[in-house]
N, C-alpha and C positions, 0 to 999 in steps of 0.2 A: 504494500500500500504506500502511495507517494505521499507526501505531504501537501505537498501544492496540488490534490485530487480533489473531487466533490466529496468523493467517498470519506477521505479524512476526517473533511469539514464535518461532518453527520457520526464521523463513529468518535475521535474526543470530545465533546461534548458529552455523549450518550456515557461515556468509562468516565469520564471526572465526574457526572452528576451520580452516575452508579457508586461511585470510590467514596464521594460524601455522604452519600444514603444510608450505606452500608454500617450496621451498630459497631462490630469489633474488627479487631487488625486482621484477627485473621482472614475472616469472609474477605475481606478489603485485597488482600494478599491473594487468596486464590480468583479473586476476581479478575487483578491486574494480570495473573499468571496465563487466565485462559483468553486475554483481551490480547496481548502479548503476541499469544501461538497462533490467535486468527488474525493480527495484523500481519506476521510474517508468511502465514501460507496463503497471503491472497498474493505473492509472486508464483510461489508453485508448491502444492501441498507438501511434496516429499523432500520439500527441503532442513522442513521442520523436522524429519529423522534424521538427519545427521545432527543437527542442533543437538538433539533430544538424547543422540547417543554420546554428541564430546558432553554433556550434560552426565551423565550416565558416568561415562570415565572419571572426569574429576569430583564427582560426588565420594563413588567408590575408593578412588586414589588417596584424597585428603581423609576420610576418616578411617582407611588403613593406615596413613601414617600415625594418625591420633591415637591407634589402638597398638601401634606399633611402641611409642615412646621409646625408650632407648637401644630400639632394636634397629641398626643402623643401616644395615644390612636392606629390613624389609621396606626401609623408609624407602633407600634407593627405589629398589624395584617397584615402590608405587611415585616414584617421582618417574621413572623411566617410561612406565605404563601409561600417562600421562603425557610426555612429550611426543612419545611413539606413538600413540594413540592420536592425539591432538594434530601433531604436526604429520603422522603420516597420512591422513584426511585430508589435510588441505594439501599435500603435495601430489597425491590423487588426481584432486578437482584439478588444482591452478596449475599444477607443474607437467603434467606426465608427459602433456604433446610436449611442450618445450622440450623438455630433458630426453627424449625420445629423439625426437627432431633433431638435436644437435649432436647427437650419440651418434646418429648414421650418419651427418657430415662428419664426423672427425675419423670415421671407419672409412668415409671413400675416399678421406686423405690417405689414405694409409691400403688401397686396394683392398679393402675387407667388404666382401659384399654383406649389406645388412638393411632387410626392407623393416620402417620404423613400423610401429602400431599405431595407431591415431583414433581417439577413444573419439567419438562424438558425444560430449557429455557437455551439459550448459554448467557454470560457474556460477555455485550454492552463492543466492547475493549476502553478503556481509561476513561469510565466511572466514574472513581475513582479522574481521573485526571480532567476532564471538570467540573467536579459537584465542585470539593472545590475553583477553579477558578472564577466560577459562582458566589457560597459561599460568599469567602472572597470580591467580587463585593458590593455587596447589605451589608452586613457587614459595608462596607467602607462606603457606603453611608448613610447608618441608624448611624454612626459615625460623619459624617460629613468629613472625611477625603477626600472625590473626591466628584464632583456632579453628579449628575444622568446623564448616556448618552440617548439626545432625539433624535438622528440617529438609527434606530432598525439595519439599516446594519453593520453601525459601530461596532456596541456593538456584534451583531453574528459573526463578523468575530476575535473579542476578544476571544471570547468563542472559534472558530473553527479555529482561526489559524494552518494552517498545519504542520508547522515545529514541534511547541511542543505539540500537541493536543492529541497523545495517548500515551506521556510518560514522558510530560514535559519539561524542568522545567514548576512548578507551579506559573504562572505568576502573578503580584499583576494587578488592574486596573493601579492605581497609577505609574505604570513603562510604562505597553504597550498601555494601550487607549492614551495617548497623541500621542503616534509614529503615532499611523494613522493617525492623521492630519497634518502630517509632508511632502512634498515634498521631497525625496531623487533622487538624480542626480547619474548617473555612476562615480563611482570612483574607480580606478583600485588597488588604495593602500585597500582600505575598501574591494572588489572581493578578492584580493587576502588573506587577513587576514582571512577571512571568507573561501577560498578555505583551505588554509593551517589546521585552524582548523576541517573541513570537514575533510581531507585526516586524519589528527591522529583521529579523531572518528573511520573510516573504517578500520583502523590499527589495534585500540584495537578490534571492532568488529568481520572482517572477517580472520584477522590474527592469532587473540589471543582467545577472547570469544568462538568464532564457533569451534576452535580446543580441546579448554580443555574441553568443552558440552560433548565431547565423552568420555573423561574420566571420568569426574561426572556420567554421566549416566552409563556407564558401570559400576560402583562400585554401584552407589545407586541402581538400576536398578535391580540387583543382589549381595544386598548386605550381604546376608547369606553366600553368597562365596568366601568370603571375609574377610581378618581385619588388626590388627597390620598396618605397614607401608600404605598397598594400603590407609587403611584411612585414614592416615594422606596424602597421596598424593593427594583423591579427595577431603578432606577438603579446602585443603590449595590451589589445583586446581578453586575449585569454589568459594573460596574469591575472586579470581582476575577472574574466569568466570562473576561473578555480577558485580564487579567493570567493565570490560572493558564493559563489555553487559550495563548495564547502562550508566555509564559514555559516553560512545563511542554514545548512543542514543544522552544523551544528545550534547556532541561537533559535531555533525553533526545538530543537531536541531540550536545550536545555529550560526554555521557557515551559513547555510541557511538564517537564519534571515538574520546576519552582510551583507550577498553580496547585499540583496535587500536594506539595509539601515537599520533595526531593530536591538536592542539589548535589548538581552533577560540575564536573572541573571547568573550566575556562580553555575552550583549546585554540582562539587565537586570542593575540595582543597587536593589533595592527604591525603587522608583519611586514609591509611596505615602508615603512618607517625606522626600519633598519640600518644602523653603519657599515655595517660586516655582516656575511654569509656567516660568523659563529651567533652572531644575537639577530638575525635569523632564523636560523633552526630552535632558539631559544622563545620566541612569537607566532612559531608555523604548526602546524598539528602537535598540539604540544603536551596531548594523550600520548601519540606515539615514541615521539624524541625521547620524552622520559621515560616510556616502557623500553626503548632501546637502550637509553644510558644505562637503569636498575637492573634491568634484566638479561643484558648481552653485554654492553660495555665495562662493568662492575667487577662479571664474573668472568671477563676475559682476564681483569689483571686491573683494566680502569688505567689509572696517573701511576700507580704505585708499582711496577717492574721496571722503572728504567723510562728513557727519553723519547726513544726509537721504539720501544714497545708501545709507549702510550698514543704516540701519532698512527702505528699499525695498529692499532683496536680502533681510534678513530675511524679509521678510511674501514678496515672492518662493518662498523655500524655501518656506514653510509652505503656501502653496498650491499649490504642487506637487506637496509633500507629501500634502495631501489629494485631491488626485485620482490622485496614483499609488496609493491605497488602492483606486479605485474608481472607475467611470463613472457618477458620480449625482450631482447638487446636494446631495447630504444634505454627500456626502463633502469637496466642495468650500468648502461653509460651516462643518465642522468643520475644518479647514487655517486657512482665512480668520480663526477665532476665535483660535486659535493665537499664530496670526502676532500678531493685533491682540495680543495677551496676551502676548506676548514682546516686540515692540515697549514699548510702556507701560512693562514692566522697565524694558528698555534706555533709556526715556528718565527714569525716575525713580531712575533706579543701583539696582535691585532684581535679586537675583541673582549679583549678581557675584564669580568663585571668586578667593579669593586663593592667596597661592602657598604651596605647601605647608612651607616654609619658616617664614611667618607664622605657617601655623594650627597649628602643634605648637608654636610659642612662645607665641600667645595661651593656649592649651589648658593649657599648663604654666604659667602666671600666676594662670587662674584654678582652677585647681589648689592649688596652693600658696600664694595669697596671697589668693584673697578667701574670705569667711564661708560656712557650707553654706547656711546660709539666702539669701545672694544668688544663688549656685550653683541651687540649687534655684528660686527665681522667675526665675531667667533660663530655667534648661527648661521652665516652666510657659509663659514669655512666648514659648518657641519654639514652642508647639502650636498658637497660633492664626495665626499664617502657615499650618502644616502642614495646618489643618483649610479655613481656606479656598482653599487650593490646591485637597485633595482636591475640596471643593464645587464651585470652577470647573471640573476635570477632569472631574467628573461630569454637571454640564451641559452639556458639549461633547459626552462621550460619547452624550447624549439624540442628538444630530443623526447620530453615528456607526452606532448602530444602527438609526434609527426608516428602514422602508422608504421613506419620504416627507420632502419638507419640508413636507407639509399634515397629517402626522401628529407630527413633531416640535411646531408651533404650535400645534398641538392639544393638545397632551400639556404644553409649558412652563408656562402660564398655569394648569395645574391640577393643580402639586405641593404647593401648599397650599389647594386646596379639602378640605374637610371633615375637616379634623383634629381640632374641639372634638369633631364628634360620634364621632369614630373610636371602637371601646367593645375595647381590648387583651384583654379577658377573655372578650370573644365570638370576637375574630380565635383566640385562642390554643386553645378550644374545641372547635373545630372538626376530623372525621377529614380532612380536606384542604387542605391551604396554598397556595395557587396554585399548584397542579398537583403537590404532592407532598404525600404522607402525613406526619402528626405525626412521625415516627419520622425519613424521610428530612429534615424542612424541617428540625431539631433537629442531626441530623448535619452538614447543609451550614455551618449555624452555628458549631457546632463548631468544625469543620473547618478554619474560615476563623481561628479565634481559636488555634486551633494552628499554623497558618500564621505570623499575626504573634508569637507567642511563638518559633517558629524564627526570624523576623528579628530582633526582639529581641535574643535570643542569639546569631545572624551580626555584631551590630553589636560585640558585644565580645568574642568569642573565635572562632577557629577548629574551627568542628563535627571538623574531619579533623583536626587537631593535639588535640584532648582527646579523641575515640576511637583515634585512634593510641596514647595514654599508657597506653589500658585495657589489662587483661590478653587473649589471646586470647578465651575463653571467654565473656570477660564483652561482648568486641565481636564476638563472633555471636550472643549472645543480643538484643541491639539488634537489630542486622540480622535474623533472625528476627524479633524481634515488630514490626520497621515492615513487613517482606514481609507479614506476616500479617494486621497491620492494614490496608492500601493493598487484599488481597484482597479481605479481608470487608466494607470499606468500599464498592470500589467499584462504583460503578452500571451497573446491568447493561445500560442501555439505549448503546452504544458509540455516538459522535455525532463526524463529523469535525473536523479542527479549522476557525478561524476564518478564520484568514488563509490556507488552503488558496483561499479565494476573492478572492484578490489578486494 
């Protein structure tokens, strides 16, 4: 079930006014549990068996470890029955063509005849997402950091919560198992924080995402027909196509949560407003990054083997990184770039966050003691880090979307062809913009520059503490007219989201 569907609009409502109704936790819990498993199989019933079975593994896994205690031995083999379990499912679904596929070229390098197998089997959606959930669960527990849940309901509706369940965020046990045994009462300040949130997700989605789609895709789509500027407009197009498509997933995921009473992690921090590719990653899916530092970076060695070890774990994540996005060399060489790119920081000290301590006394220094005009050339001198981040991000992101690596190469080498002859007053002319009418390419622009004037104003005030201060009256009139704008804005053509395919 999509979010931006009719069907959504009709079935939360119908589960939040159920989840209120409801006398005790528990009814309330088995409620969300069976609301849950029929949002997820209205993509396709039998996908909720595999759910249901890495469900099943780490249920059984964690309270063999529990029943285990200092049997060390047994612990292993239920942490191993878990990862083997967990991760040989999804290497199944996502991996098997690929790794098949490339198994027989590297055999007819080598004259080894070898015809691959090639499963036609569709990719379980969120699959990516429930399994390292699951993961970092039993993890936890083979840690000691949570204790085993002995409720099997419980623990599946962790696993299947519907809000974040086919795109995240990547929730810890340690944040949301305790929320279920929490009692939440109607509160109309907590409804509404949680609506507001909701409404800027469908904003970036159906207003912004879903409109620049068509211009990514008409360039990638047809991109031999193409170069010079158009590529830079669908680059720079689907930077903030992913950002609002994700992003937008996430803040309606988590607005969902807050109205029922849940809260779920923050998984961006406008990410575009970055110095460096390391505080970057530090603002970008930021469920992930951290499930990769905690969970693969830590236990590779982390900082603590050495100088050369700890850049090689780096570039490590990041290539993992990139193919847990995907089963394709695109995806594997955008990881790869990464890495190299957070690397190079970390060896030229670029990046690096001081303690928060420092930075509100630097901040209150140059406050109060240096000239506005130094003040002001140092945030000028701050935009060109800012600007070539974005540029590097945005070359990477060529590899992330292009279906090929012979369409990426293809496409690199000719972001500055024919720019002298580019003629702006013919492009502008024109009743069709790569795939959208004058009226819609104008709005997407828009749209996007009211975007960052909302981050802008997130950086220095609280949007919910200065409409909290309004009168009633005057903070329905707002809400009113952004409902009303995000309507008539949004694009009619309903488009799933991205990372549904991860």
């Amino acid at each position: 079930m999509l979010f931006n569907s009719l069907h959504f609009l009709i079935f939360f409502p119908v589960v939040t006014a159920a989840y209120f109704m409801l006398p005790t936790l528990r009814a309330r819990n088995m409620m969300l549990l069976v609301a849950s498993y029929y949002f997820y199989m209205q993509y396709k019933p039998e996908y909720a068996i595999l759910m249901l079975i890495s469900t099943l593994i780490d249920y059984l896994a964690a309270n063999g470890m529990a029943k285990a205690k200092d049997n060390k031995a047994y612990k292993n083999f239920c942490l191993c029955m878990s990862l083997v379990g967990n991760l040989g499912m999804l290497f199944f679904f996502k991996y098997f063509n690929f790794f098949n596929r490339n198994v027989a070229t590297l055999l007819s390098f080598f004259n080894v005849p070898y015809q691959p197998l090639s499963l036609d089997i569709l990719l379980p959606v969120g699959i990516s997402f429930y399994t390292f959930q699951t993961l970092s669960y039993t993890i936890d527990v083979y840690r000691g950091d949570i204790e085993a849940e002995r409720d099997f309901f419980t623990f599946a509706l962790y696993v299947s919560f519907f809000p974040q369940l086919v795109a995240g965020p990547i929730e810890r046990s340690t944040n949301l198992l305790p929320q279920f045994y929490r009692y939440y009462d109607f509160d109309a300040k907590r409804v509404s924080s949680g609506l507001r949130l909701m409404l800027f997700g469908f904003f970036k989605k159906v207003v912004i995402a879903d409109r620049l789609a068509v211009i990514v895709n008409t360039v990638y789509n047809n991109y031999t027909s193409y170069n010079g500027v158009y590529y830079i407009i669908a680059a720079v197009a689907f930077a903030y196509q992913i950002f609002c498509d994700f992003s937008g997933y996430s803040d309606i995921a988590r607005g969902c949560a807050r109205i029922m009473g849940f809260e779920l992690m923050v998984n961006f921090e406008r990410p575009y407003y970055s110095k460096s590719v390391t505080e970057f990653w530090r603002r970008w899916h930021i469920s992930l990054s951290t499930w990769f530092r905690d969970y693969l970076y830590i236990p590779l060695g982390g900082s603590r083997k050495g100088y050369i070890r700890t850049l090689l774990n780096l570039f490590i994540v990041f290539l993992v990184s990139g193919l847990w996005h995907g089963a394709s060399w695109t995806f594997v060489v955008w990881g790869a770039l990464n890495g190299i790119a957070i690397v190079f920081e970390k060896i030229v000290g670029i990046g690096k966050r001081a303690g928060k301590k420092d930075y509100m006394e630097k901040k209150a220094l140059e406050r109060h003691q240096k000239p506005f005009y130094i003040r002001l050339l140092s945030f000028a001198g701050g935009l060109i880090p800012l600007a070539l981040t974005f540029v590097f991000i945005n070359f990477t992101w060529v590899f992330f979307r292009a279906q090929t690596l012979e369409q990426a190469f293809y496409m690199l080498p000719r972001f500055l062809e024919g720019l002298n002859a580019f003629n702006l007053k013919e492009f502008l002319s024109t009743r069709m913009i790569l795939g959208l009418d004058y009226w819609e390419f104008f709005t997407a622009i828009i749209s996007v520059g009211l975007l960052e004037l909302v981050h802008l104003f997130q950086s220095v005030a609280s949007p919910s503490k200065v409409l909290g201060r309004m009168p009633a009256i005057a903070r329905l009139a707002v809400y009113a007219f952004c409902l009303s704008l995000v309507i008539w804005l949004a694009w009619t053509e309903s488009q799933t989201f991205i990372y549904f395919a991860f």
